[in-house]
C-alpha positions in Angstrom: 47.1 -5.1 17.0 47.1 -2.0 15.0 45.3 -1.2 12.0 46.7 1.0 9.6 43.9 3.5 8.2 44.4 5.1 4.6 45.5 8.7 5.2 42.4 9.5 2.5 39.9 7.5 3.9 37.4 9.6 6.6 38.1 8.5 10.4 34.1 8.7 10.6 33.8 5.4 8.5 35.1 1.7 9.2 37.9 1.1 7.3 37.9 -1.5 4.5 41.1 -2.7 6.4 39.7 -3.0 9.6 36.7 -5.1 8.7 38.9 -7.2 6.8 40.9 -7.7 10.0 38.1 -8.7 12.2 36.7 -11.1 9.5 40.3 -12.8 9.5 40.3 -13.2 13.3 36.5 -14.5 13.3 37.3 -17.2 10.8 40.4 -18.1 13.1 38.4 -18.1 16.0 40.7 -15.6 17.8 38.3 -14.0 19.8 41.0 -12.3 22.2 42.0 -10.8 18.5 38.6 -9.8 18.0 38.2 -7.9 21.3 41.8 -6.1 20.3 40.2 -5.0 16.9 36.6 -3.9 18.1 36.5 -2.5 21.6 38.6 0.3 20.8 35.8 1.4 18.8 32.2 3.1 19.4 29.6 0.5 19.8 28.1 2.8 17.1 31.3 1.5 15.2 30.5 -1.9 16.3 26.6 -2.2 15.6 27.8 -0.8 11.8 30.4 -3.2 10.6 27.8 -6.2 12.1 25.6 -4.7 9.9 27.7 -4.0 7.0 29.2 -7.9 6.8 26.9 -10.9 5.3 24.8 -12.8 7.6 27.1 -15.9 7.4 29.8 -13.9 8.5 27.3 -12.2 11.1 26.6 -15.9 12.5 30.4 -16.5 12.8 31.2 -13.0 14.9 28.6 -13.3 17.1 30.0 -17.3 17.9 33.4 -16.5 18.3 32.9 -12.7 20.2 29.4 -12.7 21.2 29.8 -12.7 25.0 31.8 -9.7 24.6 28.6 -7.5 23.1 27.5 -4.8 25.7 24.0 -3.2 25.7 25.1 -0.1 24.1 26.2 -2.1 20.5 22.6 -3.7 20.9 21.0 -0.5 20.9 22.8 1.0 18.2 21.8 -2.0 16.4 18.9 -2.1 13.4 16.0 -3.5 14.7 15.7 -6.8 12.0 19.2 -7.6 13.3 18.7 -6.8 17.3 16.1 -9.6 17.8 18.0 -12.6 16.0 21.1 -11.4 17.8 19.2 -11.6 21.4 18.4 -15.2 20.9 21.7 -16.0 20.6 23.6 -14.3 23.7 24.0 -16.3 26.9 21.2 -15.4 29.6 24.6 -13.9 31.8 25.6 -12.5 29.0 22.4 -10.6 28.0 21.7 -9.5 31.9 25.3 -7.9 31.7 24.8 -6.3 28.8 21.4 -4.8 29.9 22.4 -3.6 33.2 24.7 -0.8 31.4 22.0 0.6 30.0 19.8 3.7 30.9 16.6 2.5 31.0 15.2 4.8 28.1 17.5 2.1 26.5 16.5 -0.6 28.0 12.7 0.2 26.4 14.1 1.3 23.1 15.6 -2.3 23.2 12.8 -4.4 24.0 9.6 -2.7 22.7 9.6 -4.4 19.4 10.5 -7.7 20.5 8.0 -10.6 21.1 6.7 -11.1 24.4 9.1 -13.9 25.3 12.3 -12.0 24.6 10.8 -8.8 26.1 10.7 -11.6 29.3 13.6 -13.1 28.8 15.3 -9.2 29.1 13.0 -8.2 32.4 14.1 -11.2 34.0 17.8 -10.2 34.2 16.5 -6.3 36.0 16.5 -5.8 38.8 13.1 -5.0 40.7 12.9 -1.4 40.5 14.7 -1.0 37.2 11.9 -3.7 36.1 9.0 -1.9 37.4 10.4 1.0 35.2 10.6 -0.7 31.9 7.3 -2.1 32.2 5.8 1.1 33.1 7.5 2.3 30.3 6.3 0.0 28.0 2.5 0.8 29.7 2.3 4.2 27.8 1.5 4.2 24.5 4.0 3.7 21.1 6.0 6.7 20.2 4.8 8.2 22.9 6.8 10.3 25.3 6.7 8.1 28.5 8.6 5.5 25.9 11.3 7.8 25.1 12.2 9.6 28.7 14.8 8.1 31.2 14.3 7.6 34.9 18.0 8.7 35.8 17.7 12.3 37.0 18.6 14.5 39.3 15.7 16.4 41.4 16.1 18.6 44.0 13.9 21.0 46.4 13.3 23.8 45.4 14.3 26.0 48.2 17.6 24.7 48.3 20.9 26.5 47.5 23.6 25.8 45.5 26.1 24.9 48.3 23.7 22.4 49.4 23.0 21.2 46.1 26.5 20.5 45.3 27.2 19.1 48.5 24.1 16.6 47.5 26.1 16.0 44.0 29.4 15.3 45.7 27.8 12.8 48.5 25.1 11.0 46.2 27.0 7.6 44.6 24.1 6.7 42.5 23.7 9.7 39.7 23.1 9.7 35.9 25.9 9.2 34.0 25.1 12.0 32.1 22.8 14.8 32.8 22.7 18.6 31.9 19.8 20.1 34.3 19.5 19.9 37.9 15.4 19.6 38.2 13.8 21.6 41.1 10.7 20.3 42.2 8.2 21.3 44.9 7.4 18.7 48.0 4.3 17.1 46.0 7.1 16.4 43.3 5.7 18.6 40.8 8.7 20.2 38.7 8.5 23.7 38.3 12.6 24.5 36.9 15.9 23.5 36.6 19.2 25.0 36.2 22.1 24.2 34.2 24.8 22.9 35.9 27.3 25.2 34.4 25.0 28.3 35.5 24.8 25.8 39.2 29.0 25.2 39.3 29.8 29.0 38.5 27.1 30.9 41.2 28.5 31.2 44.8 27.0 28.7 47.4 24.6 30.8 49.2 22.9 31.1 46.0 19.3 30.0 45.8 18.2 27.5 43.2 15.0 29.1 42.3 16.7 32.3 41.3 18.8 30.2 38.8 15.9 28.5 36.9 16.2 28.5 33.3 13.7 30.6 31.0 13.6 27.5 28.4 11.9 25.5 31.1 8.7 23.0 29.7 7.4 20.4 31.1 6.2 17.3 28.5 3.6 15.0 28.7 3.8 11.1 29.5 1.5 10.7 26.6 2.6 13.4 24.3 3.8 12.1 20.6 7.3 11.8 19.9 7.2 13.6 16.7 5.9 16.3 19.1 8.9 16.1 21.5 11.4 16.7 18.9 8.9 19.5 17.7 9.7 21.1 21.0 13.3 20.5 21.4 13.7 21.8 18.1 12.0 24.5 18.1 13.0 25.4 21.7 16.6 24.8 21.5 16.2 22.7 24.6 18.6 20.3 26.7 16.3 18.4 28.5 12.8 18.7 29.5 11.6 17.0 32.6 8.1 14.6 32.1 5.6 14.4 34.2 2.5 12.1 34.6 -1.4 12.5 34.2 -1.4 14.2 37.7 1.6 16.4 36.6 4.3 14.7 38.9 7.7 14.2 37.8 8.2 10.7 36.4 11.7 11.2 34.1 13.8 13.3 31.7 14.1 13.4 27.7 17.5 14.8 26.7 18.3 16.1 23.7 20.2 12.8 22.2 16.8 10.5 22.3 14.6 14.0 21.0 17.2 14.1 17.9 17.4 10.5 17.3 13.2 10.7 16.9 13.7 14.0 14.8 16.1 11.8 12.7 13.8 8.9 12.3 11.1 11.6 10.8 13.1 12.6 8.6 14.0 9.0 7.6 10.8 7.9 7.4 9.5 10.7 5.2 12.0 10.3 2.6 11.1 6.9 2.8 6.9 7.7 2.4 8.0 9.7 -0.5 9.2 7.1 -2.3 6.6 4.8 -1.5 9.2 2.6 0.5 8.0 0.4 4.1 9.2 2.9 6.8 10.8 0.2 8.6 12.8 -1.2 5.8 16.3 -1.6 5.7 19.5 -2.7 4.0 19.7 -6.0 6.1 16.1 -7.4 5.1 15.4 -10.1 2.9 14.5 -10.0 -0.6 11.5 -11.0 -0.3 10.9 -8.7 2.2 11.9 -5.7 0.8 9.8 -6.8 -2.6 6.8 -7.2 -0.6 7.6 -3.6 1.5 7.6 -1.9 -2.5 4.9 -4.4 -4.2 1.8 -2.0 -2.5 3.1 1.5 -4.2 3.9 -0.1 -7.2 0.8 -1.1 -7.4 -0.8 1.8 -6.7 1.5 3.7 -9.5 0.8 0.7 -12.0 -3.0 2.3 -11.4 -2.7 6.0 -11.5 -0.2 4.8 -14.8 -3.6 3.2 -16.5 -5.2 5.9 -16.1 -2.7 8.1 -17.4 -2.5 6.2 -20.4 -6.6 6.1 -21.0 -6.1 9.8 -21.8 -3.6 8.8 -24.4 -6.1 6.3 -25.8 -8.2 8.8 -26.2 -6.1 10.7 -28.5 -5.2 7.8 -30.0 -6.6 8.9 -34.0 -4.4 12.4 -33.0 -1.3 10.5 -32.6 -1.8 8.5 -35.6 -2.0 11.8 -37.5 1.1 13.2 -36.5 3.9 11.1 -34.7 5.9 14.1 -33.5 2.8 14.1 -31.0 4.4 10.6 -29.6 7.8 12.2 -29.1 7.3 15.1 -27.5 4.9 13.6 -25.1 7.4 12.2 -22.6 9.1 15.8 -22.5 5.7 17.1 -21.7 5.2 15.1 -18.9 8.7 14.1 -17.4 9.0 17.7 -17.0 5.5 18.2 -14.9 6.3 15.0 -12.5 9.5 17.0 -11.5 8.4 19.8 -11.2 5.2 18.2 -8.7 7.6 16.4 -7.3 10.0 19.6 -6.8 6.7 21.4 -4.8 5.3 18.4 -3.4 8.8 17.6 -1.4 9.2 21.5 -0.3 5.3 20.8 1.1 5.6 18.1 3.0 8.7 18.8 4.4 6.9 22.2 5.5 3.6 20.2 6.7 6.0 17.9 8.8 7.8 20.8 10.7 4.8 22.8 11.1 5.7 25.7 8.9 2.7 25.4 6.4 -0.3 26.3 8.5 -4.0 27.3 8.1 -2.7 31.0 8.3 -0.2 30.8 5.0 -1.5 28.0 3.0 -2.8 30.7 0.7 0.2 32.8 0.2 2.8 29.7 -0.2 0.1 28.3 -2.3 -0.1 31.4 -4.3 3.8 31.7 -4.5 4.4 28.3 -6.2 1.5 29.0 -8.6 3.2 31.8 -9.4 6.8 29.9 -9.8 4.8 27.6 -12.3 3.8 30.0 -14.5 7.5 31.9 -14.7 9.1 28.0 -15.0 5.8 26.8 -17.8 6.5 30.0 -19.5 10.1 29.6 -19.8 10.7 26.4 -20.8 7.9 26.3 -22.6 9.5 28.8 -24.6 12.3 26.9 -25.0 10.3 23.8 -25.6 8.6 25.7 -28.6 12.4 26.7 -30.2 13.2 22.9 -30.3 10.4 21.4 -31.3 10.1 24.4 -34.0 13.6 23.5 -35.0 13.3 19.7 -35.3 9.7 19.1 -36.7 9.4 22.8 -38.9 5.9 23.3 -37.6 5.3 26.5 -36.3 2.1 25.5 -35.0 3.4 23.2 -32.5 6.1 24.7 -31.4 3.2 27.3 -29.8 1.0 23.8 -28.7 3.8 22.2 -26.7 4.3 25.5 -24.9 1.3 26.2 -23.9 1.2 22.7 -23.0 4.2 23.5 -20.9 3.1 26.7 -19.6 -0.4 24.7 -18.3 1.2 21.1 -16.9 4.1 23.5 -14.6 1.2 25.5 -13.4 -1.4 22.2 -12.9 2.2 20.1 -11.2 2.7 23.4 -8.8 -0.8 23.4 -7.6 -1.3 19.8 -7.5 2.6 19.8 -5.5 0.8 22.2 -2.8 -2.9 21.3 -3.1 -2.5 17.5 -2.6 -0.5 17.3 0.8 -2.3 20.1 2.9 -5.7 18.1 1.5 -4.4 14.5 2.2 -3.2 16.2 6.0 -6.5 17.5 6.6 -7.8 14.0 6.0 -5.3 12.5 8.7 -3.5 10.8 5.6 -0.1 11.0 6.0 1.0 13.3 2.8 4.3 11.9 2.9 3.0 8.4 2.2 0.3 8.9 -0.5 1.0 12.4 -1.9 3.4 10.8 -4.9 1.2 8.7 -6.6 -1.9 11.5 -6.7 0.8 14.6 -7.6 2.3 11.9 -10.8 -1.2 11.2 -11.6 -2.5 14.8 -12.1 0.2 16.1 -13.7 0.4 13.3 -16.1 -3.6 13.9 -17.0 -3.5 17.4 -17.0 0.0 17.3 -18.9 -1.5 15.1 -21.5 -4.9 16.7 -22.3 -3.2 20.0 -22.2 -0.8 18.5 -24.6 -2.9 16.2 -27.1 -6.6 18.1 -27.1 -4.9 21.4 -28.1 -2.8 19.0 -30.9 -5.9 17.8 -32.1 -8.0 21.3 -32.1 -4.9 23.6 -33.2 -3.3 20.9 -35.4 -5.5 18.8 -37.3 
């Protein structure tokens, strides 16, 4: 059965049509229907409309075409859906769908489970695929021995290229997808690899060793994740082979799984920034998701307090003159963007390692410096307004001074806060917002009020 797709709508999203479709054959129990709709697609595809429909209608697909869901839609599943979903397949059906997958899959699929459906999955390996996983699973979380595969190719390295290929063409049992042929000497210790490209395109007699690739780094079974991607990133790397304690080769990280973690930093700092549970998602509960946002709340109910105990303390000031009480939000909306503006740009540079011991002080003096042209210039333009609404010279000159001071204090406090909070072994992107919102606010409203009340009155 064909689905027609709107000539506007992008090929790299499901189709409204599409969904529709499947949701019709679910609720007619066609599941031969089903399989027409949905294996076509990606399991990428897949994993997204299941997340994307309710869970009633979740509950329904999973009845009428759950035996037909392979490994690769589990792992491309979110995690709060992956574990219900499990319970529910057929043991058979669960040991097919497992045995597809590489086995830097296979842990990726069963490390956050509970320990009896992390046994029910171990039970359908086989014994050496099983003895993988669980060594896997032996190294630490978000750690590199968690993220490598044991498919790889490893040859000696005083072979040549004829009899490397020979090895490829002969050898049944190979990766189904690998970019670097590792050479390795007879204690199994890598020391290069070569691309195959640079292998299919050198004449036979060739040796290996002369073809080794200049980007070649070993990683660490216990080296973090985040510091993985670091590597790959920064290395424009492939693969890297990993090796154990004794530096022996024990698997590969490719490029896809050093992304995917590079991806999830990303995701989970956006996330810290807005005070929001790292592991939350679109599929969790209400109550969930209130109780993954109560803590920051919280936390910004506080810092609010104290913000408005300053006010209090101008309390008479305001009395005198209510422009005060208008002009006060501009005052510090304007210094919570702009520490919000620096704060981003800093952790974002703390993260990928460009803000270091060496430049703090010249980025730090650079934003000071962009805090002073921005206070000055809006303040300026601050003082024409509030000169032209309220006719008091006065505090036009107040509220942009006011300005000039809160930009400067929100640029500083935006820089200041995160190297401090890193130094500490806080994560900045996690409790930086609530400390930049709170300075800026203080700063913003003594600046603001106690010249009022010495200039003014």
């Amino acid at each position: 059965m064909e689905v027609e797709t709107k000539p506007e709508e992008s090929q790299d999203t499901l189709d409204k049509n599409l969904i529709n479709s499947v949701l019709e054959a679910v609720e007619a129990a066609n599941a031969e229907q089903v399989s027409e709709l949905l294996e076509p697609l990606h399991a990428a595809d897949v994993a997204d409309l299941i997340e994307q429909i309710t869970p009633e209608e979740r509950e329904a697909l999973i009845e009428v075409w759950g035996e037909h869901i392979d490994g690769e839609v589990l792992s491309e599943l979110d995690e709060s859906l992956r574990e219900p979903l499990i319970e529910t397949m057929p043991p058979e059906v669960l040991a097919e769908a497992v045995r597809e997958l590489d086995s830097d899959d296979v842990v990726d699929l069963v490390e956050d489970l509970d320990e009896e459906q992390q046994s029910r999955i171990l039970e359908v390996l086989e014994a050496g695929e099983r003895i993988g996983v669980q060594s896997a699973l032996s190294y630490p979380e978000d750690s590199a021995g968690r993220l490598m595969q044991r498919e790889l190719v490893a040859l000696p390295e005083d072979w040549s290229v004829g009899q490397a290929i020979d090895y490829l063409r002969q050898t049944e049992e190979l990766p189904d997808q690998f970019y670097h042929v590792i050479l390795v000497a007879p204690s199994m210790e890598p020391i290069g690899y070569v691309a195959l490209g640079r292998l299919l395109s050198s004449k036979r007699g060739a040796a290996l060793a002369e073809l080794s690739e200049p980007s070649f780094r070993t990683i660490r079974v216990t080296d973090r994740e985040a510091d993985v991607a670091y590597l790959f990133n920064h290395y424009h790397l492939i693969s890297a082979p990993v090796v154990d304690e004794g530096g022996l080769l024990v698997g590969v990280i490719t490029i896809d799984d050093a992304m995917a973690v590079l991806d999830e930093e990303h995701e989970e700092d956006i996330l810290r920034l807005a005070g929001v549970a790292e592991d939350s998602s679109l599929s969790d509960s209400v109550l969930e998701t209130s109780k993954g946002r109560a803590l920051w709340l919280l936390v910004n109910l506080v810092t609010a307090i104290v913000a408005s105990m300053v006010i209090d303390r101008f309390a008479d000031t305001i009395d005198q003159m209510v422009a005060l009480a208008v002009l006060m939000p501009i005052v510090a909306s304007m210094g919570g963007n702009a520490g919000t503006q620096t704060m981003t740009v800093a952790v974002r540079a703390i993260a990928t390692r460009e803000l270091t011991a060496k430049n703090v002080m010249r980025v730090s003096w650079r934003e000071t410096v962009v805090g002073v042209i921005n206070g000055f210039g809006f303040g300026m333009l601050m003082a024409l307004v509030a000169g032209f609404w309220f006719g008091v010279p006065m505090l036009a000159a107040v509220i942009a001074l006011a300005m000039l001071l809160t930009l400067v204090a929100a640029a500083l406090g935006g820089i200041v806060i995160p190297i401090l909070l890193d130094k500490f072994n806080i994560d900045p992107a996690l409790a930086s917002g609530p400390f930049v919102t709170t300075v800026t606010d203080i700063v913003g409203f003594f600046a603001f009020l106690g010249l009022a009340s010495v200039v003014l009155l």
